[in-house]
C-alpha positions in Angstrom: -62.5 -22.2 101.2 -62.1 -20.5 104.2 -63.3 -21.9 107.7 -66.4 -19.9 109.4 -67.1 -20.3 112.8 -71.2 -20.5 113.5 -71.1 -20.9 117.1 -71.2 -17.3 118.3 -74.7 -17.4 116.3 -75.5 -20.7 117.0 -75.3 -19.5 120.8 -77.4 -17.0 120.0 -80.6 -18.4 119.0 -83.2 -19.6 120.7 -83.9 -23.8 121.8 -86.2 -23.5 118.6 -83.8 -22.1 116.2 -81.1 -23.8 117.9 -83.2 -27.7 116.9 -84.3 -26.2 113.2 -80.7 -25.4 112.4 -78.9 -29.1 113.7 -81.8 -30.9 112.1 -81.0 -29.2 108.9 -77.2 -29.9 109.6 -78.5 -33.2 109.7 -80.7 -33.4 106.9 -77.7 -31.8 104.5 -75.2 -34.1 105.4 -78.0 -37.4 104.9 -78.5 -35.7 101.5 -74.7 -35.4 100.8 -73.5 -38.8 102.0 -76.4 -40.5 99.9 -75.6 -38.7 96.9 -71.9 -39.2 97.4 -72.9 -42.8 98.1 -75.3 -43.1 95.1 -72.1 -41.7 93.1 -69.8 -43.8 94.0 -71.9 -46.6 93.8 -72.9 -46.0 89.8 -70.8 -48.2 87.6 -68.4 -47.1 84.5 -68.5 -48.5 81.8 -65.0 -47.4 80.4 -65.0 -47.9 76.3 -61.5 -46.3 75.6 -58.6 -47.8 77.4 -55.3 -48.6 76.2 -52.6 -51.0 77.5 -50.1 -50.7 75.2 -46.1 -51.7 75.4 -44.4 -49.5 77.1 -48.0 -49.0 79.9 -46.9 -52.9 80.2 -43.6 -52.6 81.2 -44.0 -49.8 83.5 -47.6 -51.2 85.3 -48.0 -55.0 85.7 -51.7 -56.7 84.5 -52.2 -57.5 88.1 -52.1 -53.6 89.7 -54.4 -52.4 86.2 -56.6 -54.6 87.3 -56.5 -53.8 91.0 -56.9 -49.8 89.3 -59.8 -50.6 87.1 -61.7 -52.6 90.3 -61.1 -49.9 92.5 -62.9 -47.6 89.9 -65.9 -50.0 90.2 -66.0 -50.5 86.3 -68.7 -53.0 84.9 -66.3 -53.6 82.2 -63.2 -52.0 80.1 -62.8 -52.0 76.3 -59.2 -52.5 75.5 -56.9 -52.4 72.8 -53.1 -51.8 73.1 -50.3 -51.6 70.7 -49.2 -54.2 70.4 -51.9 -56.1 71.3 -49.8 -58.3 73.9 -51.2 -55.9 76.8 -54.9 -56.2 75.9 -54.7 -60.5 76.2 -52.7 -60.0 79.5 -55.6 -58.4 80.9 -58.4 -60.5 79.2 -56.0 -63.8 80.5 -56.0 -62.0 83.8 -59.7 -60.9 83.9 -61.9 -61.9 81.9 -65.5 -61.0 83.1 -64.1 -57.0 83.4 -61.9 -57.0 80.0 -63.7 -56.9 76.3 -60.7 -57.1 74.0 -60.7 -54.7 71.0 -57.6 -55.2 68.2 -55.9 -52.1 67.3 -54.0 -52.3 64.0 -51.0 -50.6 65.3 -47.7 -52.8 66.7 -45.7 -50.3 68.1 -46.6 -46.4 69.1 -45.9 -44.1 65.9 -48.1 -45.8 63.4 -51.0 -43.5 64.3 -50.6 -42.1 61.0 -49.3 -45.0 58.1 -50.8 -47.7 59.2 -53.8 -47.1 57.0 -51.2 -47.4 53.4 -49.2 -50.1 55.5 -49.6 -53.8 54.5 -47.9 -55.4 57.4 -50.1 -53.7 59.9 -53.1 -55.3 57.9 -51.5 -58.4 57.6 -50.8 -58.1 61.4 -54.8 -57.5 62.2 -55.7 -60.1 60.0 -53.4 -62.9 61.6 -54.6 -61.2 65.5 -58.4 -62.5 63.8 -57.4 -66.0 63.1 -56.0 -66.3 66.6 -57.9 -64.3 68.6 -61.3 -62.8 69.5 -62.2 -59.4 69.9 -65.5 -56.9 70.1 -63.9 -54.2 68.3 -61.4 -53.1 65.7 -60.0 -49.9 67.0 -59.2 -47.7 68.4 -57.5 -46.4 65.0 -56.8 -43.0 63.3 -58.4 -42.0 60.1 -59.4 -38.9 58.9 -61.3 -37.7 55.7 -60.8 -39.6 52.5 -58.0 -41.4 53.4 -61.4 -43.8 54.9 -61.6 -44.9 50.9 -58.4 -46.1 50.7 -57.9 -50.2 50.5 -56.5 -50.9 53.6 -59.7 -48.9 55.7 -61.8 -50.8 53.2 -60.1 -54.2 53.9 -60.9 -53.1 57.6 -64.5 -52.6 57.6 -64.9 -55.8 55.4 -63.2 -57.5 58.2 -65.5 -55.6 60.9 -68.3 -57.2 58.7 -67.1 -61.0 58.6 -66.0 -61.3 62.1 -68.8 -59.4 63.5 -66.8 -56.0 64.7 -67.6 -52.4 65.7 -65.4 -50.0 64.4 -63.7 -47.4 66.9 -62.6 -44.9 64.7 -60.4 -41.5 66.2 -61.7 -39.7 63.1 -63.2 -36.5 61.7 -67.2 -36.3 60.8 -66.1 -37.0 57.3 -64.3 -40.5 57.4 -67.0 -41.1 59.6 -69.1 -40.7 57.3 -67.1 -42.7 54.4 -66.8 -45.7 56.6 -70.6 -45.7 57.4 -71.2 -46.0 53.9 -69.0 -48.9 52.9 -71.3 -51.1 54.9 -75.5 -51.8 55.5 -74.4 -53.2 59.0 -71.3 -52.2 60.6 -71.4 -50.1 63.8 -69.2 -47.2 64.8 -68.0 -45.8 68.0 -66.9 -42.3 67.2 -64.0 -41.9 69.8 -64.1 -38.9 71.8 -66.7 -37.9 69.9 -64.8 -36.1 67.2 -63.6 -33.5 69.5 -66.7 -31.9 68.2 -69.6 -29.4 69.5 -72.3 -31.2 71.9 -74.6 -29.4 68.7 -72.5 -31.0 65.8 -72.5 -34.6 67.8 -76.2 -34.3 67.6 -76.8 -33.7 64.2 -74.2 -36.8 63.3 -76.1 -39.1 65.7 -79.5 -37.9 64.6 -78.1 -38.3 60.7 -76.4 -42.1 61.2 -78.6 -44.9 63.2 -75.3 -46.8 63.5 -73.1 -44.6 64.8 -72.1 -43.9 69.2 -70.4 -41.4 70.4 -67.8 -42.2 73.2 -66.4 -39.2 75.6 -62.7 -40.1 76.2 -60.5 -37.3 76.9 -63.6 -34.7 76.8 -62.5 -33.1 80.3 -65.2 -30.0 79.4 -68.0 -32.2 80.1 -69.5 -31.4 83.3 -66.6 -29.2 84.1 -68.1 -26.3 86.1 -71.1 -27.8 86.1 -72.8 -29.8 83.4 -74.5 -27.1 80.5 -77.2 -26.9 79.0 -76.0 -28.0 75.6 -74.0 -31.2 77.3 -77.5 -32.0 78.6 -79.8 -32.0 75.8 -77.0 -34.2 74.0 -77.7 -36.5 76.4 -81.4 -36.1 76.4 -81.7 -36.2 73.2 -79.6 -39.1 72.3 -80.1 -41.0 75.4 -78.9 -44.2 74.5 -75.9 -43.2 71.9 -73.6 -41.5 74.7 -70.8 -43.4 76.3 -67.3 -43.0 78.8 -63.8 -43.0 78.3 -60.8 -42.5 80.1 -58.1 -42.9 77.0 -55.2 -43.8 78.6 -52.8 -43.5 75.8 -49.8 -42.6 78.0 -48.5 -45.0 80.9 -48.9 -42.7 83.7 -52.8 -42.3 82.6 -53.3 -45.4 83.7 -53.8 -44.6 87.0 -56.1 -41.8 86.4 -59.1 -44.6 85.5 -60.8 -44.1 89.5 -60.0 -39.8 89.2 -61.8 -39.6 85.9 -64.8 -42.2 86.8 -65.4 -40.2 90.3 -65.8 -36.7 88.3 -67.8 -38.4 86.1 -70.6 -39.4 88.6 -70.1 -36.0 89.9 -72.1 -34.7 86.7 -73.7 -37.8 85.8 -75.5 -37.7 89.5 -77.3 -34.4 87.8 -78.9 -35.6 85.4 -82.1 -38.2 86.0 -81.2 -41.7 87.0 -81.9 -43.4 84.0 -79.9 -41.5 81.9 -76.7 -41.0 84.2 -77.1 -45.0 84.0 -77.4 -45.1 80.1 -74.2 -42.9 80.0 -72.7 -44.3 82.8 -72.3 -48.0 81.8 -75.6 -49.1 80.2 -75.1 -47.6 76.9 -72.0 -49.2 76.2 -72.8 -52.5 77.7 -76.2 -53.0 75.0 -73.6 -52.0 72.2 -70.4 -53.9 73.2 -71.6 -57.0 75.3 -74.2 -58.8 72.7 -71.2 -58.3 70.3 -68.4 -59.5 72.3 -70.7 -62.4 73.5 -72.1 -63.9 70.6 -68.2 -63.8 69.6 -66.9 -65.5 72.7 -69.4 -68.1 71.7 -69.1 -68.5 68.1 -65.2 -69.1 68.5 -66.1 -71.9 71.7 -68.5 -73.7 69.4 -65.8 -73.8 66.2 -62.6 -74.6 68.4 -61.3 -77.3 66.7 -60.7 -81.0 68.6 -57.9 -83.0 68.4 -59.7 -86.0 66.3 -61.3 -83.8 63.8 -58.7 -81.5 63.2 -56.5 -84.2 62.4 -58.7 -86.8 60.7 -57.8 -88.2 57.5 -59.8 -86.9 54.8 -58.0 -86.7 51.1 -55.8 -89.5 51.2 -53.8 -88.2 47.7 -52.4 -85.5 49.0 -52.6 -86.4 52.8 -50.7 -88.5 55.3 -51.5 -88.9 59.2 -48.6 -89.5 61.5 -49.5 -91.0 64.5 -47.3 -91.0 67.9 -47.7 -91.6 71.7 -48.5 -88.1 72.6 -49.8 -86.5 69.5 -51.2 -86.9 65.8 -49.9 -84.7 63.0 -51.6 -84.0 59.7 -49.9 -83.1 56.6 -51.4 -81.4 53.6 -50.4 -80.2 50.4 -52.5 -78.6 47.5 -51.2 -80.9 44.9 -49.2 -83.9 44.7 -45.6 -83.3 45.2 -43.1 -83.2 42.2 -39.2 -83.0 41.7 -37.6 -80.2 42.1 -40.6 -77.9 43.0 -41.1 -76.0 45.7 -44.1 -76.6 48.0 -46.1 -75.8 50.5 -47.6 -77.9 53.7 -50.0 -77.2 55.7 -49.1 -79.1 59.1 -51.8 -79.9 61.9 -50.6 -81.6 65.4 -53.1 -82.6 67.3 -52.7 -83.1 71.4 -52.1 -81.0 75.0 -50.3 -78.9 72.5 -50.3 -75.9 75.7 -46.5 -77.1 75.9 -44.9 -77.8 72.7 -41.5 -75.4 72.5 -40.4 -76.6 68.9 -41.8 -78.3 66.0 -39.3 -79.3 63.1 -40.5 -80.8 59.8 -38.4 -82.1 57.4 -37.8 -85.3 54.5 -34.9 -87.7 54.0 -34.1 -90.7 51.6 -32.9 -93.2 54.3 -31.7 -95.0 51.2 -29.3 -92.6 50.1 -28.6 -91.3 53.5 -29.3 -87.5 53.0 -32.2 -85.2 53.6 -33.3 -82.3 50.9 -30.8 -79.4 49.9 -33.4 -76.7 51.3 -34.3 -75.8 54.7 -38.0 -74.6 55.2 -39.4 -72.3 56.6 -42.2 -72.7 59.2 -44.9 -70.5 60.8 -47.9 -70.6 63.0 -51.4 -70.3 61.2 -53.8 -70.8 63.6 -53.8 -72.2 67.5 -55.9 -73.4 70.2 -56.2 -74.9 73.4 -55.5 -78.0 71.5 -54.4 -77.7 67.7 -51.6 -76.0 66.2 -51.7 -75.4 62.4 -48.4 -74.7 60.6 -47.1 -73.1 57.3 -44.3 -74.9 56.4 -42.9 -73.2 53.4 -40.3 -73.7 50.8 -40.0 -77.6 50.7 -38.2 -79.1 47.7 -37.7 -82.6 47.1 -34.7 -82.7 44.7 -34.9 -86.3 43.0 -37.9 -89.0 42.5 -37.7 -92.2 44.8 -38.6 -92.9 48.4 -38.6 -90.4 50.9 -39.7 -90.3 54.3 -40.9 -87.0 56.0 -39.2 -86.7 59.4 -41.3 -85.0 62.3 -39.7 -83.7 65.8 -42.1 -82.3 68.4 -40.1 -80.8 71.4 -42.0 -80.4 75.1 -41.5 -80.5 78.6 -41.6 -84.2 78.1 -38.9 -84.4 75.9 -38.6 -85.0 72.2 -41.3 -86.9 70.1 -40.2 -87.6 66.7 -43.1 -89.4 63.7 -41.8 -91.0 60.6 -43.6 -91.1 57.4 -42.6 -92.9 54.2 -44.1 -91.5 50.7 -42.5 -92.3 47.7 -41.9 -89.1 44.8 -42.2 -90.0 41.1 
C-alpha cells in the first residue's frame, strides 16, 4: 500500500480539527491494538495435527512443542504414522497433546489400509498398550465404510470409548454413523464440502463435528455470509485444524492459528470461542479424560498381576528383583506345541531381554524348538509375554529356565514341573 503523507493537511486545519483528528488517530489505534490483542490472546484448539515419521526425523518433539506454544494452543489432537511421533509428544507434553491412533504405519497406506489385516492388527495391539481419544485421522470413502475392517474399527471406537476422525465423503459418513447408536464422528475438513451441504449433514446426524483443516477459503477475503450462518447455525459443531500432513507444515501451526483469529475476531465472542477451542475441548477432553482415568485405575500392580491363581496350569517364579507368572491354557503334553502366557512382575522400566526356555537337568539337554516370544501388554510395572511355539519332546522332569536381562545384570528363576 502506498505511503500518504497527511501533514500538509494536518497543517492546515484549525487547533480544533487539528485535536479531533489525533484523538481519532488515537482512538483507531486503541481499537486496533485491542483487537489485535484480543486476537492473539484467543486460544486454538487444533483437532488435526500430524507428526508422522519422516515430520520426526526432520523436527525434534522438543521445537513442535516450542511451535505449538508459540501458537498459544489449548491443546492438539495428534495422530502420526507411525504412531511413534504422536507418544513423543504426549511423553513430552502431556497437558497440550490428546493422542489419537491412526491405523496407518508408514505414509502410502491412505488407500489399503481399510482391506489390510496387519494395519488392523497394528491398531488393535496400539489399544492394548496405549490410550488414545480418537481413531483417526483415516481415509474412507463411500461403501468401502461396510467393509470388515471399517467395521472392526467402529466396534473398537465403541469398546474403548473413541471418536472417529474420518477424511471421508458424506456417504461413508453416513455408513459409519449407522453401524453404531453411540459413536461420534469428526468429519475432517469437513468433507471438502459447501458451508450449505455441511449444514444439512450436521443438521441430519446429532453425532457428527465438522473440523476445518486445510479449508484456507474460510475467512479468506473476508468471512461470507454462508461461512457465517454455518457457524451460527451450528454453533457448537464447528472446529480448527491445521493438517500438517507434510514436514514442513509443521511450522505453519502459529501462521494458520493467527489468520484464524483474524476471521474468528468477526464474529460474536462466544462463537469465535466455540470455534476457536471450545468446541473441540467439550467433544475431545471428557473423552480423552475419562480414558486417561479408566486405564490409571486398571493398571495392573506387580502383586496382583502375578498372583497365583490356577495352580494346574500355573507356576510362580520368584527371584530377588522380580516375580514371573506362567500360564498355559491346558496342561502341557509330549510332543505338542504350546503356548505361554508369561507375566514378570517388578521396576520392569529397564528390562533389555527376557529369555524363556525348559531343560531336563537329568538328561543334560533343553527342547529341540526354539520359541518364539512377543510383548502382549506393558506398563509402568508388568510386562505380559506370548511365548509361542514351546514343545516338550519326551515325558519326565523338566525344569523351565527363566533369564531377565537389565542394567543390573542378569537374573535368571528356575522352575521344576514334571511332564507325563
Amino acid at each position: 500500500m502506498a505511503q500518504v503523507n497527511i501533514m500538509p493537511i494536518y497543517n492546515a486545519l484549525t487547533s480544533v480539527s487539528k485535536a479531533i483528528v489525533l484523538a481519532g488517530i488515537a482512538l483507531g489505534t486503541l481499537v486496533s491494538t485491542s483487537i489485535h490483542a484480543q486476537s492473539d490472546s484467543l486460544p486454538i484448539a487444533d483437532v488435526h495435527i500430524h507428526y508422522s515419521h519422516d515430520s520426526v526425523e526432520l523436527t525434534p518433539p522438543e521445537r513442535v512443542i516450542e511451535i505449538m506454544r508459540e501458537a498459544n494452543l489449548k491443546f492438539a489432537l495428534v495422530s502420526s504414522s507411525d504412531d511413534n511421533g504422536t507418544q513423543l509428544l504426549s511423553e513430552l507434553a502431556p497437558d497440550l497433546i490428546v493422542p489419537g491412533l491412526r491405523p496407518y504405519r508408514r505414509r502410502g497406506e491412505t488407500g489399503t489400509w481399510f482391506t489390510d489385516p496387519d494395519a488392523l492388527e497394528y491398531v488393535e495391539l496400539l489399544l492394548v498398550n496405549n490410550q488414545y481419544a480418537t481413531i483417526g485421522e483415516f481415509h474412507l470413502y463411500g461403501s468401502d465404510a461396510e467393509l470388515p475392517i471399517p467395521k472392526r474399527i467402529v466396534e473398537l471406537a465403541e469398546e474403548y470409548n473413541l471418536i472417529l476422525h474420518a477424511h471421508s465423503d458424506a456417504d461413508a459418513v453416513e455408513r459409519l454413523l449407522a453401524q453404531s447408536d453411540s459413536v461420534k464422528v469428526i468429519w475432517a475438513h469437513s468433507g471438502f464440502d459447501s458451508p450449505e451441504d455441511i449444514s444439512a449433514m450436521l443438521s441430519k446426524h446429532n453425532r457428527l463435528w465438522a473440523d476445518l483443516a486445510f479449508r484456507g477459503e474460510v475467512g479468506s477475503g473476508g468471512l461470507s455470509d454462508a461461512w457465517r450462518k454455518l457457524f451460527e447455525d451450528h454453533p457448537t459443531r464447528m472446529m480448527l485444524g491445521t493438517d500438517t500432513y507434510t514436514p514442513e507444515r509443521m511450522y505453519f501451526i502459529p501462521d494458520h492459528a493467527a489468520g484464524a483469529r483474524t476471521w474468528l475476531n468477526t464474529l460474536p465472542a462466544d462463537l469465535a470461542a466455540n470455534v476457536a477451542w471450545r468446541n473441540g475441548f467439550n467433544l475431545i477432553m471428557p473423552v480423552w479424560e475419562a480414558n486417561r482415568k479408566t486405564a490409571a485405575a486398571t493398571m495392573i500392580q506387580p502383586l496382583d498381576a502375578c498372583k497365583l491363581e490356577d495352580a494346574d496350569n500355573a507356576v510362580l517364579l520368584e527371584g530377588d528383583r522380580y516375580k514371573v507368572l506362567l500360564k498355559t491354557q491346558a496342561a502341557l503334553e509330549v510332543s505338542k506345541q504350546a503356548t505361554v502366557n508369561v507375566t514378570l512382575c517388578g521396576d520392569v522400566s529397564k528390562v533389555s531381554s527376557f529369555k524363556l526356555d525348559a531343560s531336563m537337568p537329568a538328561h543334560g539337554h533343553g527342547t529341540n524348538y526354539t520359541p518364539s516370544v512377543s510383548i502382549d501388554q506393558q506398563s509402568q510395572n508388568m510386562i505380559n509375554y506370548n511365548v509361542d511355539g514351546v514343545v516338550l519332546h519326551m515325558p519326565g522332569n523338566w525344569q523351565w529356565d527363566i533369564e531377565i536381562q537389565d542394567d543390573a545384570g542378569s537374573e535368571v528363576l528356575e522352575q521344576a514341573f514334571i511332564v507325563k
